[in-house]
N, C-alpha and C positions, 0 to 999 in steps of 0.2 A: 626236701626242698623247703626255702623259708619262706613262711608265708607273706604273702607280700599286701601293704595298710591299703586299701583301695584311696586312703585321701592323700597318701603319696603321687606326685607326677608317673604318668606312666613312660616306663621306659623297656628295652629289649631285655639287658641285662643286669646284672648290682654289680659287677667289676668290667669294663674291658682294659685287656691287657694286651699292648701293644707291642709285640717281640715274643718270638715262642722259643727262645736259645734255653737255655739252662734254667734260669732266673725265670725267666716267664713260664718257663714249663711249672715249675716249682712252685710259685706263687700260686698259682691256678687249679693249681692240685689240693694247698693248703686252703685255701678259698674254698673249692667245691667240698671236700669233704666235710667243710661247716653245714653245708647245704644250701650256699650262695649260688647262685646262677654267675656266670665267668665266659666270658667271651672271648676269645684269642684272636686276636688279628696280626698274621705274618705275612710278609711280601715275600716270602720264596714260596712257591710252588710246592718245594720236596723242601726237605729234611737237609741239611747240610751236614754230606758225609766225611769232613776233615775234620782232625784233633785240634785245638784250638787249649783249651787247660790242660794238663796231664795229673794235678793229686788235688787232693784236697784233707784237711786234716780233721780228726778224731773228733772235734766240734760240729764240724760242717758235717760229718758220718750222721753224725746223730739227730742233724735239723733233717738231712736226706731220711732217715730211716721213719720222720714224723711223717713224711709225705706218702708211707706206707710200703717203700720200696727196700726196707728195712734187710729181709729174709733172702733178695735178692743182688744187693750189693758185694756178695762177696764172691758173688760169680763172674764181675768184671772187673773188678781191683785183686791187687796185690799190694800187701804191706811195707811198707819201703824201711830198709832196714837202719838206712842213717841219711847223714848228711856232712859232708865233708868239702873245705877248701883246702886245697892244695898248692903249693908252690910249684914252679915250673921245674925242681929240680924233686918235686913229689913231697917235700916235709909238711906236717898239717899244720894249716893256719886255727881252723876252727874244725871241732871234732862233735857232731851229737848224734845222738845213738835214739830211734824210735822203737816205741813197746809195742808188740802187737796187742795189747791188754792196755790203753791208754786211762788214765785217768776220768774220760767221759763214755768209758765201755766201749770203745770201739778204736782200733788200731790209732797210734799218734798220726802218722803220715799214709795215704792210701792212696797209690797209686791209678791210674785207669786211661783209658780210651776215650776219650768223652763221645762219640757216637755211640757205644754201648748207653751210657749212662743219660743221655739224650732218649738212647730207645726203652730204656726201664721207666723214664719220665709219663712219655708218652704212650707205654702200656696203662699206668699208671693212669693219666688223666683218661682214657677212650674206654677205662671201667666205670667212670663216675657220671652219671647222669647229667650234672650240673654241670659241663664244660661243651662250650661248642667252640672249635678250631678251625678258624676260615684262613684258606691256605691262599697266595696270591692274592692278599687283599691289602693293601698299603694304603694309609690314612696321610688323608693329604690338606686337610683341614681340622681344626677344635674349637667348637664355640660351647661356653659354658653360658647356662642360666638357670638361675633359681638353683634346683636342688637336681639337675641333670645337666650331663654335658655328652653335647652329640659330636660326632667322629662323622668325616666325610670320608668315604671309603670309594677306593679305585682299584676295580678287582683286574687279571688279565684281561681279559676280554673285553676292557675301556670300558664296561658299564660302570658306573657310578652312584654309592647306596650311603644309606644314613642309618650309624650303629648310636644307641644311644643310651648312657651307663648312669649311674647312681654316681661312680666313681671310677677314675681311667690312672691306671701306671705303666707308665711309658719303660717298659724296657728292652728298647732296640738301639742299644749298644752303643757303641764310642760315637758313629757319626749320627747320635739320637736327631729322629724327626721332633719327637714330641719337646725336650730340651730346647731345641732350636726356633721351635716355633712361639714357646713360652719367653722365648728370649733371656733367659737365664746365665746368668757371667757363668764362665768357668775360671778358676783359679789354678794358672798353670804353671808350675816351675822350672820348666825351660828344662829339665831332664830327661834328656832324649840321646839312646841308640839304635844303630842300626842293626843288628842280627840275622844272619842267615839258619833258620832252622830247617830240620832234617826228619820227621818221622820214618821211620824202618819197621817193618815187621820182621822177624827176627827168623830165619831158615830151621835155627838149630834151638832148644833152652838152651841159654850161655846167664852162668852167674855173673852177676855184678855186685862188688864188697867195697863199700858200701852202696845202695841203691842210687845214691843220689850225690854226684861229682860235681864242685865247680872249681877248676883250673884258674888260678891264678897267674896268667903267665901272659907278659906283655907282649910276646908273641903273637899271639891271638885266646886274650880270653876265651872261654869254653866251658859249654855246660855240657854236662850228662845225665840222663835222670830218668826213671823208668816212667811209662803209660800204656799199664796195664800189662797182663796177660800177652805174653809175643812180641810186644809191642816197646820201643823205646826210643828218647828223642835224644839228639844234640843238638847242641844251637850255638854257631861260633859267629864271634864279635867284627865287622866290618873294620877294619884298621884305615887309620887316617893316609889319607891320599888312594886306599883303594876305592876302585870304581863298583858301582852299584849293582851293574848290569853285568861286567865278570863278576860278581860271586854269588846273582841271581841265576846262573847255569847251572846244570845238570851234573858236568862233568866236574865241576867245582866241588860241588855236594861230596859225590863220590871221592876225590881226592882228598879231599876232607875228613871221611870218615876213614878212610883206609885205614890210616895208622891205629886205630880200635879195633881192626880185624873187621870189620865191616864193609863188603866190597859183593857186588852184585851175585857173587855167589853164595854168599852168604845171608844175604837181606834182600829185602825189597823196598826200596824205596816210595813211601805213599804221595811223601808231598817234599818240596826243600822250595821254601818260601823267602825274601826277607820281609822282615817286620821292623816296625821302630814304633816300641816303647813310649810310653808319657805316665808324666804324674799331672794327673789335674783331678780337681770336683767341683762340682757344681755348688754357686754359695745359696741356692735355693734348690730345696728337695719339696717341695708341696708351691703349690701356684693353685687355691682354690682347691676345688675340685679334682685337682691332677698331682699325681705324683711321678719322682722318678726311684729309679732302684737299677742294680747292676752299674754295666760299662757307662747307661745313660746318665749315672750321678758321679761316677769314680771313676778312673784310671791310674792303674797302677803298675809301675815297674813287676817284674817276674822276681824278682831274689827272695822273695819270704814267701813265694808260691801263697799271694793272701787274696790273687784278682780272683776268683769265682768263689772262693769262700766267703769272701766280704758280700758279693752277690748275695748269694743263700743267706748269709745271715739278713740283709736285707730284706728280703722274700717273706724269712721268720718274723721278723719286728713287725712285719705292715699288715700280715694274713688276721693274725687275732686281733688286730688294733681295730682294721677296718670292717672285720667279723661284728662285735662289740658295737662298734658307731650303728652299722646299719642294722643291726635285733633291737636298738635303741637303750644298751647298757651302757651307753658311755657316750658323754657329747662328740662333737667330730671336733671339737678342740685337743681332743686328746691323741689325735693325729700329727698335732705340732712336734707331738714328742718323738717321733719316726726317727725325723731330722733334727733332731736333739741331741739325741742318741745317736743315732747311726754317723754323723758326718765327723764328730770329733774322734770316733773311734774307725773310717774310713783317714780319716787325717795324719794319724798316727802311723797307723798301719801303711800308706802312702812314705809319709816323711822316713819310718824306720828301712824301707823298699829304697828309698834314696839312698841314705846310707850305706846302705850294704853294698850299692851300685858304685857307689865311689871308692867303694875300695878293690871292687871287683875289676869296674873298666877300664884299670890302668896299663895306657900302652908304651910310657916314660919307662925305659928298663931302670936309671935311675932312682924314681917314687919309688916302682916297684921293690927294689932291693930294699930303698928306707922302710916299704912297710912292709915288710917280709921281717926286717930284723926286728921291727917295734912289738907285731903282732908275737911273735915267737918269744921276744923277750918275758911279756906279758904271761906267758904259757908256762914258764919252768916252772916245774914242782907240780903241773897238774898230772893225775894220772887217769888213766880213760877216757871217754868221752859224757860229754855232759848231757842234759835229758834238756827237753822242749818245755818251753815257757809256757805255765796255763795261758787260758784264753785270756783277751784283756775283758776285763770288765770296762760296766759302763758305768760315766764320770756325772751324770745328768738324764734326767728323765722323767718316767714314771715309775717311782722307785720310793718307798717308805722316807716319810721325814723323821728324821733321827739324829739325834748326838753320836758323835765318833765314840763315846761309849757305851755305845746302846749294845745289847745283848746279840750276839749271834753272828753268822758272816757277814760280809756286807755287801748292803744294798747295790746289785748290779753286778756282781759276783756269779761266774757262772756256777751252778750247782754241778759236785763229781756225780758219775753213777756208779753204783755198783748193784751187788745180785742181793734179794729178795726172794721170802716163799711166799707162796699163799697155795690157797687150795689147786689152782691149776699147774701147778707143777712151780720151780725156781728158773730166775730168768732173769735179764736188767729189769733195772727196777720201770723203765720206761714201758716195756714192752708186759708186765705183769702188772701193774697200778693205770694206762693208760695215759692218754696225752692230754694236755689244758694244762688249766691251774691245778695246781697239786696244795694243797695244805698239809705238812709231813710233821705230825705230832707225837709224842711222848705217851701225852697223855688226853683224855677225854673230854675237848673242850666242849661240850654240849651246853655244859648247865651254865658257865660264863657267856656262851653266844648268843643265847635264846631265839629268839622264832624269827625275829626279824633279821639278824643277821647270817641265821644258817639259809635260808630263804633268796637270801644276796650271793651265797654261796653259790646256791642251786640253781639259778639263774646262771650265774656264770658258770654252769657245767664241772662244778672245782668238784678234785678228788680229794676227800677229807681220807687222811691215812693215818692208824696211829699203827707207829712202829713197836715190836713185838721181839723180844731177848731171844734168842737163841733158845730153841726146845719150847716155847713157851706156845700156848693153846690158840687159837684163835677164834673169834667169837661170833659166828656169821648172824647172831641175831642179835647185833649190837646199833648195827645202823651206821657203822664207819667202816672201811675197808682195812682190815686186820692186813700187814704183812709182818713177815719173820723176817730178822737182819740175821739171817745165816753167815756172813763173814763179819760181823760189827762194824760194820763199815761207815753206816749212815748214825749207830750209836756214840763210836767215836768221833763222828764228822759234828755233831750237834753238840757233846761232850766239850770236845777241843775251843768252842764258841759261844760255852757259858749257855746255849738256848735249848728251849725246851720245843720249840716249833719252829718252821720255817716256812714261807710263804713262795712257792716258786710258780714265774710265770711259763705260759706256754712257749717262750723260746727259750727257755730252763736258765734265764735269768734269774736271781734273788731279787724278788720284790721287796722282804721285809723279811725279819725274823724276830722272835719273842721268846720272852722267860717268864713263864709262868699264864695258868689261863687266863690273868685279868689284861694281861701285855697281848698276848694273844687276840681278842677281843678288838684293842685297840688298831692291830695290827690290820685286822678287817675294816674296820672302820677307815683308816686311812686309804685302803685302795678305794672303797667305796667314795670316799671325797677326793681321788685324784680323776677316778674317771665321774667323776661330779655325775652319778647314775642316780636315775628314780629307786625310790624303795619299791622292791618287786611285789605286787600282788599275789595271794594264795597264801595256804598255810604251812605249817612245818613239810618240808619233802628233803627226801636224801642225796647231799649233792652227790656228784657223779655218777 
């Protein structure tokens, strides 16, 4: 637990977090395992046993397996093996193929259940000390002052209690309390459908090639797309002039799926819901004291499957930001950068969900046929299916200052992973080096850093790692953590980028990277003046 300054105001907790879905389970996790005290306040009673996401991709694997849930994610996903639009007469519009071996260690697209992956959360946080989850308890007022902000709380039973936090992030979803009560504009673009979706559990295994269908056909647009183990969704499009209330039936659903071979003898129907879709964000993510994260900053179209990913990633950005403020490593200005960060690369991610959507929801058979021939035209000469976009990086932040010719990848880049030895056996290099800051070296930067700023290291808990040649020795009384690049994988990733080092943060961000120990040096020096931190007291110690 982190000890707490007695001339600090006294408060309950150092986070509440308001929303226990996905995002809030997540955040709270990453929180406590700092050994922050984290307070959950949820207005349901139970657990909400409906699928709500279905995947999440190789990025999002990887911020999930930081929350320790690592060993057991692949007992409720399945790897989804593409991604395919189709014409209504079946020819491909757009054809990509996912790795089960993705670029950040962990399958490119990963199918799932999200009530599984809600209850590996929640195993997850009710192991850690520092979380308390108060169920049926809905905040119904926020008053901040000074350096606390107290939450008025309205449990079942109309008693009514005062939670009171260092810091509060509201993530309870599209029709956010906390958003709303901050009064904060959302920015909406008026793109919106209606969709009827369908979960099935599945009677029989039945292959589906490719995992993941969308139906271009004016018809009735149509998704298909695995979640998880058994389990799998469709979701077809409300067509203009139909009514709301027929296609919110039962029997509908069923007629619907039939022609997929899917018919009560077959499946079970969990839920056949409509939903309607929005793009919007919020143009303030921080008010004081308060933050938002998840559906309560963002909404997003389903086409690029990026709504609970951009979550998570969310989660990952604020956990070690707000870690860092409250040990006193970093001013709480350095919070602005959350929303820096995160809202231009939510924005994106929104606007590209757009697009995809306009070409998706066309029910002119007309358009259709125009872009049926445009798309197709566009296609001749390719052959196979193309591979998934790295993550986007990020465009702004806290993030090394540098010239576009500075040495190494760039700044906001997410780092690949790949396998590492070291003495406990070979393994990603996440799960064999440990989580934080990583400082991933060549070479021995000791004698360029000296006392004071390995000392800055060690404070921020950073893994100082020098990388090691294939066969080559390791040196456990060196005072840096030796690994072996058994596939050269991180030798030619540093190689490729002219650097000798690289500086990655704890949501395996590129901070900075360097050529040579005296660049290196600097490179420390700069995180230390973005999060404008005290020089830490004590003498030389070994970070990580």
């Amino acid at each position: 637990m982190r000890p707490h300054d007695p001339h600090q105001s006294p408060t309950d907790t150092d986070v509440a977090i308001v929303g226990n879905g996905p995002i809030g389970a997540a955040l709270s996790v990453l929180l406590a395992q700092r050994g922050l005290r984290v307070t959950v306040l949820e207005r349901r009673p139970r657990p909400y046993l409906l699928p709500r996401a279905t995947s999440f991709d190789g990025e999002t694997a990887r911020l999930l397996a930081a929350a320790g849930i690592g060993e057991r994610i692949g007992r409720i996903t399945e790897p989804a093996t593409g991604y395919q639009w189709r014409t209504a007469a079946g020819r491909t519009l757009l054809d990509i193929a996912f790795s089960p071996t993705g670029r950040y260690g962990w399958p490119d697209a990963n199918t799932m259940h999200q009530p599984a992956l809600e209850e590996l959360l929640a195993a997850r946080a009710a192991s850690l000390p520092g979380i308390t989850l108060l169920r049926g308890h809905r905040v119904v007022d926020i008053t901040e002052h000074d350096e606390r902000v107290a939450l008025t709380v309205e449990t079942d039973d109309a008693a009514t209690r005062t939670v009171v936090a260092h810091w509060v992030v509201g993530c309870d979803g599209a029709n956010s309390f906390v958003r709303e009560h901050l009064g904060v504009p959302m920015t909406d673009l008026g793109f919106s459908y209606e969709w009827l979706l369908c979960d099935v559990e599945l009677h029989e295994p039945r292959e589906f090639t490719p995992t993941n269908v969308q139906i271009c056909d004016p018809a009735r647009p149509t998704t298909l797309v695995g979640s998880g183990p058994g389990h799998r969704r469709w979701e077809f499009m409300r067509l203009p002039g139909e009514s709301s209330a027929e296609l919110n039936k039962e029997e509908t659903a069923w007629r619907l799926l039939k022609p997929f071979g899917v018919t009560p003898d077959t499946a079970t129907l969990l839920r056949s819901t409509t939903y309607i879709f929005r793009a919007a964000w919020a143009e303030e993510w921080r008010a004081g004291r308060v933050l938002l994260a998840g559906d309560a900053a963002h909404l997003m179209p389903p086409f690029a499957g990026q709504g609970m990913c951009s979550g998570i990633r969310d989660a990952a950005n604020l956990a070690w930001k707000l870690d860092l403020t409250l040990r006193g490593l970093a001013d709480a200005s350095v919070l602005d950068t959350y929303a820096e960060e995160r809202r231009p690369h939510v924005k994106e991610s929104i606007l590209s969900s757009v697009q995809l959507g306009r070409v998706i929801c066309v029910t002119d058979p007309e358009a259709a046929a125009e872009r049926d021939a445009t798309v197709l035209a566009g296609r001749r000469g390719r052959t196979g299916p193309g591979e998934p976009e790295p993550a986007k990086p990020l465009s702004a932040g806290l993030l090394r200052r540098s010239s576009a010719e500075a040495a190494g990848p760039r700044a906001g880049a997410v780092v690949p992973q790949g396998r590492v030895g070291a003495q406990g056996g070979t393994g990603l290099f996440d799960e064999v080096v440990g989580r934080g800051f990583v400082l991933l070296t060549t070479d021995d930067p000791r004698p360029a850093l000296g006392e004071d700023r390995w000392s800055f290291l060690s404070a921020l808990h950073t893994h100082v790692v020098r990388l090691l040649p294939a066969g080559a020795a390791a040196d456990t009384e060196c005072g840096l953590t030796d690994v072996i690049d058994v596939d050269g994988f991180y030798g030619a990733y540093l190689a490729e980028h002219h650097a000798t080092a690289v500086l990655i943060r704890p949501d395996y961000h590129v901070f900075g990277a360097a050529h040579g120990p005296e660049d290196t040096a600097a490179l420390i020096d700069d995180l230390r003046a973005r999060l404008n931190a005290p020089v830490p007291a004590g003498g030389l110690r070994r970070a990580g």
